[in-house]
Wavefront OBJ file of the C-alpha trace (Angstrom):
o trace
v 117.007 -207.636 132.899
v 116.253 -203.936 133.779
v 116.475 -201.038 131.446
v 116.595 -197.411 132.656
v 116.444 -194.565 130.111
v 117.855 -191.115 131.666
v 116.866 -187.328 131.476
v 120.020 -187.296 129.208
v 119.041 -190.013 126.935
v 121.418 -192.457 128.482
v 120.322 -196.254 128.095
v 121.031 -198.271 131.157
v 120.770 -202.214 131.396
v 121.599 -204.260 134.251
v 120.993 -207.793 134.788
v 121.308 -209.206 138.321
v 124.453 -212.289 138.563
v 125.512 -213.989 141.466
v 129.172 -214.157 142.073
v 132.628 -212.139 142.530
v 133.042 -210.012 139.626
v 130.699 -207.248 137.884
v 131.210 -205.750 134.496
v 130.860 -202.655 133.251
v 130.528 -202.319 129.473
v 130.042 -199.327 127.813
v 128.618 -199.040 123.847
v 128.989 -196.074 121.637
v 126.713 -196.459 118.621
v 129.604 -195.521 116.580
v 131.696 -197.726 114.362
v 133.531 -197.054 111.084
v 130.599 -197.561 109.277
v 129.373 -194.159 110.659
v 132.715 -192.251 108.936
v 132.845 -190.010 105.919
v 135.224 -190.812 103.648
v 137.738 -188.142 105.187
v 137.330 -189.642 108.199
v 138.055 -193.387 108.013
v 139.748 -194.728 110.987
v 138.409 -191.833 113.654
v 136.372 -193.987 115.389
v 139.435 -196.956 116.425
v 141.429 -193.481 116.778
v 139.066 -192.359 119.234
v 139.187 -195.916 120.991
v 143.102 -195.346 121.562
v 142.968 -191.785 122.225
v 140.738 -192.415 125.406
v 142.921 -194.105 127.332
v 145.880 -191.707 127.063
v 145.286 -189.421 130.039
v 142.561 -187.138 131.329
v 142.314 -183.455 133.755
v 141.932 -186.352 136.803
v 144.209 -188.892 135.623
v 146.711 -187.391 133.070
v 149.031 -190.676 131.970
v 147.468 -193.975 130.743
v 149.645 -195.386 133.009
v 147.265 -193.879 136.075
v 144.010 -195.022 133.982
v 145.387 -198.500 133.532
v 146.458 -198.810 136.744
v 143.248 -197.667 138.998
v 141.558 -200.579 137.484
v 144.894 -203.195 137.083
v 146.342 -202.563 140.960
v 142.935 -204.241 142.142
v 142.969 -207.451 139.903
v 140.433 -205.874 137.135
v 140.971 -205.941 133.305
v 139.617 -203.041 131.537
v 139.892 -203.445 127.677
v 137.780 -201.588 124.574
v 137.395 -202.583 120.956
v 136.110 -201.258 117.876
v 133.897 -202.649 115.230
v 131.786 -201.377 112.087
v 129.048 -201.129 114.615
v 130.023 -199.888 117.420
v 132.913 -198.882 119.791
v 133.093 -200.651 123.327
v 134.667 -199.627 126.307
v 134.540 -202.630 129.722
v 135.932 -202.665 133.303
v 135.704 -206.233 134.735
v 136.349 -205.990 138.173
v 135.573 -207.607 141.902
v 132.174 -205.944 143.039
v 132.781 -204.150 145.746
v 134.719 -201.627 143.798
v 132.062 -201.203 141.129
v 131.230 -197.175 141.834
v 134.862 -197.378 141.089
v 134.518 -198.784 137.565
v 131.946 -196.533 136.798
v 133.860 -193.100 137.824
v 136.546 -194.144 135.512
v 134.366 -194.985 132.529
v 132.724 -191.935 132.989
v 136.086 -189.990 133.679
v 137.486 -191.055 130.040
v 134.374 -190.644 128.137
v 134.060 -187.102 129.400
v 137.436 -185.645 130.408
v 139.756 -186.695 128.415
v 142.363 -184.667 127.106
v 142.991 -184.300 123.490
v 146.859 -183.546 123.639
v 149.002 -182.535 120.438
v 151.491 -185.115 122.288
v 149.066 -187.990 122.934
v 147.675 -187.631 119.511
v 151.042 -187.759 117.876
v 151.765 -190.820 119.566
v 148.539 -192.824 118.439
v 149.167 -192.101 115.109
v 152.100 -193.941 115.129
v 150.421 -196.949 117.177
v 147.532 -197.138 114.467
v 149.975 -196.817 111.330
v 151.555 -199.623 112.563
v 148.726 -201.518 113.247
v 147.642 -200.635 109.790
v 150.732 -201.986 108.291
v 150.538 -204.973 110.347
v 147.191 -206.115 108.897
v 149.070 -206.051 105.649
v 151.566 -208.297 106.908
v 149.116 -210.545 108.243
v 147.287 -213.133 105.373
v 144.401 -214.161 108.010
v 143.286 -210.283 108.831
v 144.249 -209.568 105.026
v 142.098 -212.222 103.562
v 138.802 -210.743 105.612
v 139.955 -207.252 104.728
v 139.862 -207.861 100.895
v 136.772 -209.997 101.480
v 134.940 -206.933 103.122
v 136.328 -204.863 100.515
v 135.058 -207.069 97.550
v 131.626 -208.017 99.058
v 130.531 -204.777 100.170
v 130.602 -202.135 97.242
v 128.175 -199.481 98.434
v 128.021 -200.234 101.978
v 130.791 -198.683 104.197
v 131.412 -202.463 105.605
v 133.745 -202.854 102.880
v 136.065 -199.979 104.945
v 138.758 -201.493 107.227
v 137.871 -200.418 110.854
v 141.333 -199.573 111.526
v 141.011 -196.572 108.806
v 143.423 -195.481 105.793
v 146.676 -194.503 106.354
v 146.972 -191.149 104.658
v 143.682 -190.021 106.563
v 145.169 -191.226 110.022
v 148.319 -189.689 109.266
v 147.001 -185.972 108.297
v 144.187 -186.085 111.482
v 143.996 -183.123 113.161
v 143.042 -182.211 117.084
v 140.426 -180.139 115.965
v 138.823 -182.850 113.619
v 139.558 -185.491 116.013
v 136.998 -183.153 118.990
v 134.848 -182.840 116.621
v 133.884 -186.381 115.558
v 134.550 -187.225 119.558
v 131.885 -184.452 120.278
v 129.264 -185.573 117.633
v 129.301 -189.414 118.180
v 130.006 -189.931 122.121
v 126.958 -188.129 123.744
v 124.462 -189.804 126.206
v 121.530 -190.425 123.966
v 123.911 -192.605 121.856
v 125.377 -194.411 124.186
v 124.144 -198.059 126.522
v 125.642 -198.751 129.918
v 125.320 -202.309 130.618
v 126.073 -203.603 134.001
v 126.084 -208.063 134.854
v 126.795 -208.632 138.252
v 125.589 -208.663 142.141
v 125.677 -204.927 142.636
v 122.826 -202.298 144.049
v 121.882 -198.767 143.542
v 123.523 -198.838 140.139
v 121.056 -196.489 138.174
v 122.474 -193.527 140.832
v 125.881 -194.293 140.716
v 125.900 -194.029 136.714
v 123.413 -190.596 137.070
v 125.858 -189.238 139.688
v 128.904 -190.233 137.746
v 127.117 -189.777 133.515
v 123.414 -187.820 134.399
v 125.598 -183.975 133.361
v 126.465 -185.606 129.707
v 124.036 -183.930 127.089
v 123.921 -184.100 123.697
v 121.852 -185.640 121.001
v 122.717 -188.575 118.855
v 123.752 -187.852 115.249
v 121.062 -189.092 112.656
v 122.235 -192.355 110.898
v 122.247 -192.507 106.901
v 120.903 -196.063 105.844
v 123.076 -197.431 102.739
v 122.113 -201.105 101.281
v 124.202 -203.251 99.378
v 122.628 -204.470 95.813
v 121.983 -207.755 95.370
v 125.783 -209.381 93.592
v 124.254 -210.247 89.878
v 127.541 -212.803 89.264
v 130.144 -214.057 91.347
v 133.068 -212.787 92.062
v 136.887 -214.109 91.958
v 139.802 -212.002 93.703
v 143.146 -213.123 94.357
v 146.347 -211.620 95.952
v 149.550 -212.605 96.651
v 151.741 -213.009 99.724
v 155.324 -214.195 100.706
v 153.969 -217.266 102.515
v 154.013 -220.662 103.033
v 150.136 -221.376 102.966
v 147.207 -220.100 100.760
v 143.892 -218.665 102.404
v 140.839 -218.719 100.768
v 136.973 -217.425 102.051
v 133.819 -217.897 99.761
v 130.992 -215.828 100.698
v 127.742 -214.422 100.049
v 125.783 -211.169 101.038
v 122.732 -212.470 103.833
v 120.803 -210.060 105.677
v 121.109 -207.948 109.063
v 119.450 -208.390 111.958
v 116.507 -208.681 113.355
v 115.393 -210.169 109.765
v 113.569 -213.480 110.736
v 116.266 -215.508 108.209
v 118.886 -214.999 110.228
v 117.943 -218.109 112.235
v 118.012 -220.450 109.903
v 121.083 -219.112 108.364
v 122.804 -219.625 112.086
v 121.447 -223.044 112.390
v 123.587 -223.579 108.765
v 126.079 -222.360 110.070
v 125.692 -224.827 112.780
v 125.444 -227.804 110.431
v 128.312 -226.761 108.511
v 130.783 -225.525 110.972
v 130.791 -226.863 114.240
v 133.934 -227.639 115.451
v 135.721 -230.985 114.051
v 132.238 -232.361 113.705
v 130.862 -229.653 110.783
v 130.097 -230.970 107.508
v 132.595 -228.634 105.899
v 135.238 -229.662 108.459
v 134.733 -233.529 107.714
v 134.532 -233.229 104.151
v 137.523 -231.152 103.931
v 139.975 -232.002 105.895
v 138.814 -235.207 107.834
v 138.047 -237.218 104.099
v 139.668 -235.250 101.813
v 142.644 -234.048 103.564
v 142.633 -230.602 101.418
v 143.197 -228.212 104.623
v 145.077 -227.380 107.358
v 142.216 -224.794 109.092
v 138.543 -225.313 108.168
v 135.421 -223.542 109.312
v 132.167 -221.168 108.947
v 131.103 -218.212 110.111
v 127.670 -216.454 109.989
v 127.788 -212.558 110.966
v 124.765 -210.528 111.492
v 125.358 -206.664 112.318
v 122.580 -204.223 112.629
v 122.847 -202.773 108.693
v 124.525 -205.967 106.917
v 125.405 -209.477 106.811
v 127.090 -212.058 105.378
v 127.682 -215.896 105.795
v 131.104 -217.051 104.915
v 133.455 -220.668 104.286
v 137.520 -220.269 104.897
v 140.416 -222.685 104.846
v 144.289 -222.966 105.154
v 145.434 -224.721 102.111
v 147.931 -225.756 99.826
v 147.587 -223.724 96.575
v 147.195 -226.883 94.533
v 144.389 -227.301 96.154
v 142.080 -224.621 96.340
v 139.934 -225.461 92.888
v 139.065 -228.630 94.786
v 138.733 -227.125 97.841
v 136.015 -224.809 96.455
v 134.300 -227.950 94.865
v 133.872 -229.458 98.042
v 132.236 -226.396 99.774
v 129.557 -225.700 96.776
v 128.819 -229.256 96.642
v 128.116 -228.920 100.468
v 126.124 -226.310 100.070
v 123.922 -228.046 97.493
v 123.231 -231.087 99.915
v 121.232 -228.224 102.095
v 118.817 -229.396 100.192
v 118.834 -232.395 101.454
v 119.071 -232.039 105.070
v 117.546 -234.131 108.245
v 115.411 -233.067 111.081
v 118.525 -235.254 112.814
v 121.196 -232.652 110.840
v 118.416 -229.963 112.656
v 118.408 -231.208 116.383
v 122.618 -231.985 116.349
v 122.906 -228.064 115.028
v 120.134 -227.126 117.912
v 121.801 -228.664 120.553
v 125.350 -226.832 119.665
v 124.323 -223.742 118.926
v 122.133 -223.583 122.354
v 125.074 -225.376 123.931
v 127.489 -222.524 122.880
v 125.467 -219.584 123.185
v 124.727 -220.859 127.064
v 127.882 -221.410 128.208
v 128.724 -217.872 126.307
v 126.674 -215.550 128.086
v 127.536 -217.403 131.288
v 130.946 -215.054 131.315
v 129.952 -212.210 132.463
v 131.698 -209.807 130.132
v 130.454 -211.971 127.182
v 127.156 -211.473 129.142
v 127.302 -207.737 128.620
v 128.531 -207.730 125.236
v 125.398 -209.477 124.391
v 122.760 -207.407 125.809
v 124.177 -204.605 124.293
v 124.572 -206.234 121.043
v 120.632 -207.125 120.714
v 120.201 -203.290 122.261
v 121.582 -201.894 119.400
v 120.194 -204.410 117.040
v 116.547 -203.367 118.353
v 116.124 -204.873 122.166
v 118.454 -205.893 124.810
v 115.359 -208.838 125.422
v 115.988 -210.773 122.472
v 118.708 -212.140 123.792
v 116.689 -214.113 125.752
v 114.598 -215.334 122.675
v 117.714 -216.460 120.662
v 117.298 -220.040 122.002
v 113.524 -220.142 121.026
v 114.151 -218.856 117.672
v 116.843 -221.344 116.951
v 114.486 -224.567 117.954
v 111.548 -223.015 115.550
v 113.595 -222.933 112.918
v 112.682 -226.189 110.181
v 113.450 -228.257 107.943
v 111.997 -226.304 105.209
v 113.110 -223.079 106.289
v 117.071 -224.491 105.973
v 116.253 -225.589 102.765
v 114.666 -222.090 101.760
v 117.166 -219.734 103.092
v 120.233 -221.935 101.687
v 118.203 -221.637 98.192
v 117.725 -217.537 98.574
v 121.251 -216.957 99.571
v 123.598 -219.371 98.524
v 124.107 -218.468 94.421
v 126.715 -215.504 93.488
v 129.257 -215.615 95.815
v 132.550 -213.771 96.744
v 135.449 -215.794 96.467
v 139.036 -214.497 98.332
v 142.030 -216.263 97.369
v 145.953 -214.807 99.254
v 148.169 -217.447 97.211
v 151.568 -218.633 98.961
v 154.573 -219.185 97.226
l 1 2 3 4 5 6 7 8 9 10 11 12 13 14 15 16 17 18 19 20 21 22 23 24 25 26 27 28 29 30 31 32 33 34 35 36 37 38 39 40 41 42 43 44 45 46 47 48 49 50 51 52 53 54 55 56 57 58 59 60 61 62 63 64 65 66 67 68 69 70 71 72 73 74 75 76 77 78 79 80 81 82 83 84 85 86 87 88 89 90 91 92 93 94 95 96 97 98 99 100 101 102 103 104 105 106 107 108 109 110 111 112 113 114 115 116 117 118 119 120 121 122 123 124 125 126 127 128 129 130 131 132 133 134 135 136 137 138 139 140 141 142 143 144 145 146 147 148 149 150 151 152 153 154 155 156 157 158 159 160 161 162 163 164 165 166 167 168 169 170 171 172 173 174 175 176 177 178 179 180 181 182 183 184 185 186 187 188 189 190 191 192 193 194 195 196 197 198 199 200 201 202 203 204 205 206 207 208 209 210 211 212 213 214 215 216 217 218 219 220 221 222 223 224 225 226 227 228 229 230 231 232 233 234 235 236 237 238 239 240 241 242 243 244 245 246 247 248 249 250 251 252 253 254 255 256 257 258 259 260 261 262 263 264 265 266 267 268 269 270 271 272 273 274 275 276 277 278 279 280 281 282 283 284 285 286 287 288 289 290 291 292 293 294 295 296 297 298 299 300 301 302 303 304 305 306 307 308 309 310 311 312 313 314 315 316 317 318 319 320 321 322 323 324 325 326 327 328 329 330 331 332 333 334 335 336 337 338 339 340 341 342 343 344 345 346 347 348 349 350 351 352 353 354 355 356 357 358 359 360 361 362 363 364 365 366 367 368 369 370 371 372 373 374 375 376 377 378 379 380 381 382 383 384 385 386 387 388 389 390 391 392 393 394 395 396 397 398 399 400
């Protein structure tokens, strides 16, 4: 992997891959946990408002279609983190992929008319998550868990705020948040001369990036118990507890856990819960990570009669940590190096990757998650489960 830093304070990374198709993937170090209160939901705004037309290309239809009329997908997302922009497209029209990126992260135009029309997209995607008990469930869970830390915000923002934003205060945060020296180009694929094809296309951007204001989340003293209501058939339920960000050396043994409990149809929680016990419908784990928080979670479908058990079953589980093999180890080893291999073997995945351990403090680590996963003990499972594992959050959306 090579990393070029320009005049401009643009971050480039590009890892050499054999084969047809290169990606492009562009990372603004701007998520929704980088909004003031007033301005919840301007970052996923932005996301939308960037492919609605620029001076060059004034439709989205015309952006879409440079990149779609040769067999390429271009796609972006937003997270609390970070907002992600990617062409994936056949190599030899890479200096292609790169002019449009840099087109729509510099030109774009900030129309009364396109504006007015995102609103309405987001609103309904807002109502939509309320009409959805899986997104729901993870929304109130956020929202419980974190009570000082702006993870608890939905990325997809608050209605009144996206409802009342203005073009001017829409620029603004747009002119703050996506300048060179906070943003990472990462390019995976079998391409040359890259680093002057992004300077002739990005090297004119200037602009500093905005200082970052550091907020931790206390330590939960008890555990907590929320429940909601919906007009369904099934009842969702997550139990969770706060863990740490990266790169904090426990978040290895907390993925190898997470490994134990949830892999696939052969996790501990899995086979306890639904294999033996027959309590759920949808079973499994999930360990996040981001660069200013963390968390490690259980969820299950279920049937409302059966959630006290169900949350029996996953404490209990939890307890027999305690107790686990070097065999339990190596069987978690071998998935999680098995998954994360054949994961970063996509390409896009690839650059999703490096620019996830960029942000997080170096693009290189990526290359060290393997290693760090095999080091990780006996003792240290039985340690971190200990340190982490006692007040919990615990989401329950009942069904009828």
């Amino acid at each position: 992997m090579k990393k070029v830093v320009l005049e401009n304070g643009l971050t480039i990374l590009f890892e050499h891959k054999e084969g047809n198709a290169v990606v492009v993937e562009i990372m603004v170090n701007v998520g929704s946990n980088d909004e003031k209160p007033d301005e919840r939901g301007l970052s996923h705004f932005l996301e939308h408002m960037l492919f609605e037309g620029t001076t060059k290309r004034p439709t989205n239809h015309l952006i879409s279609n440079e990149i779609e009329s040769l067999g390429g997908e271009f796609n972006a997302y937003t997270t609390n983190e970070r907002t992600n922009y990617y062409v994936k497209i056949v190599k030899k029209h890479f200096g292609k992929a790169i002019e449009i990126l840099g087109d729509i992260l510099q030109h774009s135009e900030f129309k009364q008319e396109f504006i007015d029309k995102e609103k309405k997209v987001v609103l309904k995607e807002i109502d939509m998550a309320d009409d959805e008990p899986r997104y729901f469930q993870w929304l109130l869970f956020h929202k419980t868990l974190f009570t000082k830390h702006p993870a608890g915000n939905a990325t997809h923002g608050d209605r009144k705020i996206v409802t009342n934003l203005s073009k001017e205060k829409t620029m603004a945060y747009f002119h703050k948040h996506y300048t060179p020296a906070n943003m990472t180009i990462a390019i995976v694929g079998d391409v040359t001369n890259w680093k002057n094809i992004v300077k002739e296309h990005f090297g004119a951007m200037q602009g500093s990036a905005p200082r970052r204001k550091k907020v931790r989340e206390p330590v939960k003293k008890r555990s907590v118990v929320k429940k909601a209501r919906k007009n369904i058939t099934s009842t969702y339920m997550i139990l969770g507890f706060l863990t740490q960000s990266q790169p904090h050396p426990d978040t290895f043994p907390l993925e190898v856990i997470n490994g134990i409990l949830g892999r696939g149809q052969s996790g501990r929680m899995f086979t306890e819960i639904r294999s033996k016990r027959a309590l759920a419908y949808e079973v499994g784990t999930e360990h996040v990570a981001e660069r200013s928080f963390g968390y490690f979670t259980i969820y299950a479908s279920v049937d409302k009669k059966n959630v006290k058990t169900t949350k029996k079953v996953v404490l209990e589980e939890l307890r027999k940590l305690q107790h686990v093999t070097t065999k339990d180890l190596k069987e978690a080893k071998d998935y999680l190096e098995g998954e994360f291999l054949l994961e970063i073997d996509d390409t896009q995945k690839r650059s999703s990757q490096l620019l996830f351990w960029e942000q997080v403090g170096d693009a290189n680590k990526m290359n060290e998650y393997v290693r760090k996963i095999r080091k990780v003990s006996v003792a240290d499972v039985k340690r971190v489960a200990k340190k982490y594992f006692k007040n919990h959050v615990m989401i329950v959306v009942e069904g009828k």
